[in-house]
C-alpha positions as CSV (number, residue, x, y, z in Angstrom):
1,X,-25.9,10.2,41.1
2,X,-25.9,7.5,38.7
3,X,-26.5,9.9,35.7
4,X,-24.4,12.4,36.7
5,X,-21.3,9.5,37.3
6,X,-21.9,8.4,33.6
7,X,-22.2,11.8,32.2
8,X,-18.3,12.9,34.2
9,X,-17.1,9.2,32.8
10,X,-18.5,7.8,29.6
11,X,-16.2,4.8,29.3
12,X,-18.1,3.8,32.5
13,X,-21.2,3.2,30.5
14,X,-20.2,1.5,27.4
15,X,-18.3,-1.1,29.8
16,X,-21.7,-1.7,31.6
17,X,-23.5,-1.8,28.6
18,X,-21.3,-3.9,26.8
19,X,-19.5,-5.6,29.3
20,X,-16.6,-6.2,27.1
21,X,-14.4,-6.7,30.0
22,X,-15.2,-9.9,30.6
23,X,-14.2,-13.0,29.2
24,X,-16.9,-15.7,29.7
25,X,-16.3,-19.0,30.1
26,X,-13.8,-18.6,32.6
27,X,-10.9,-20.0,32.7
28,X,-10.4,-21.2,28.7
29,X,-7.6,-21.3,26.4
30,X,-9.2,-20.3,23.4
31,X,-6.2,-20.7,21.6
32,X,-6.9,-24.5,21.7
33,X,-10.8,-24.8,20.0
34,X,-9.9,-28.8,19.8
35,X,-10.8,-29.0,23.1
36,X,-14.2,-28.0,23.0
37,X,-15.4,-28.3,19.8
38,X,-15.2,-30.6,17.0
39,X,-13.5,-30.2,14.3
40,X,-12.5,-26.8,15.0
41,X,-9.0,-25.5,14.4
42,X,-7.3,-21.9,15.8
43,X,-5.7,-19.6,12.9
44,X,-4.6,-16.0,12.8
45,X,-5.2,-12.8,10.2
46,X,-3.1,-10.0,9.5
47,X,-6.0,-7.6,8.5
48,X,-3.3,-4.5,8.7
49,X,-0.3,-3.7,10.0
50,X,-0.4,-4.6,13.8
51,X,-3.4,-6.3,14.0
52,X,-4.2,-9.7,14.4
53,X,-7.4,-11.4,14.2
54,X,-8.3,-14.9,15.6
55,X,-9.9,-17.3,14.1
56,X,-11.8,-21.0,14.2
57,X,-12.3,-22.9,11.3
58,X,-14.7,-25.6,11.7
59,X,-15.8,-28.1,9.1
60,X,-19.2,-30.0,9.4
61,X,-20.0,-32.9,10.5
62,X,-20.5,-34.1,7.4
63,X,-16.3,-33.9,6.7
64,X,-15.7,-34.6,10.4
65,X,-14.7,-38.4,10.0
66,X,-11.8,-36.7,7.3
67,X,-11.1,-34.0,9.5
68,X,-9.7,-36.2,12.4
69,X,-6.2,-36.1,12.8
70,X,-5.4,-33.5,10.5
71,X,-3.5,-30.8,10.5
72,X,-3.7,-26.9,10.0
73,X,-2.5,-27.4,6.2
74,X,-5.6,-29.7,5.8
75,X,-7.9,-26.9,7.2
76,X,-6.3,-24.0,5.0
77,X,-7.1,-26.7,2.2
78,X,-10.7,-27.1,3.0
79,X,-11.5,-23.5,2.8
80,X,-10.2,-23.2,-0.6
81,X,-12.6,-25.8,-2.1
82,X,-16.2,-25.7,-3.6
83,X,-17.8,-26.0,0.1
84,X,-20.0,-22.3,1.3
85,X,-18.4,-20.8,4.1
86,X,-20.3,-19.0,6.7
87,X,-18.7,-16.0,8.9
88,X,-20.2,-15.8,12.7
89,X,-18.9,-12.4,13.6
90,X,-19.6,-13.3,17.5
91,X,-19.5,-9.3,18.7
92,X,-16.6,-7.4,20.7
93,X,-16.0,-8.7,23.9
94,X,-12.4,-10.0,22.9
95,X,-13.5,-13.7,23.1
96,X,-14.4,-16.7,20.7
């Protein structure tokens, strides 16, 4: 029946195969990335019209005794020096 179930509703099987729905850990505020990683700050895209994108910016280690402290001014600052910067695209399930 399984087949056929999947086959009537497709939806059902990219939620099971992707499991998008949930958000994992439980119970975080992903809003605030201060409280569980280091020098780690929250900002926000406009990519188009309507949609917004969150981000974290964290800085190494290495800049983590300068990072302390500071605020989001200092991290838009940081990105716009000579230092790489590396994008982790982390998938869809709507969480960071």
């Amino acid at each position: 029946s399984l087949p056929f179930l999947i086959r009537l509703f497709p939806s059902l099987l990219t939620k099971f195969v992707y499991l998008n729905f949930l958000a994992f850990p439980f119970f975080v505020d992903f809003r605030q990335p201060e409280l569980l990683v280091n020098n780690t700050i929250c900002l926000y895209l406009t990519t188009e019209p309507g949609v917004t994108v969150g981000i974290w910016h964290t800085v190494p280690g290495s800049r983590g005794a300068e990072a302390q402290g500071k605020d989001q001014r200092w991290y838009e600052e940081a990105l716009a020096d000579a230092h790489p910067v590396i994008i982790y695209l982390h998938g869809n399930g709507g969480t960071r």
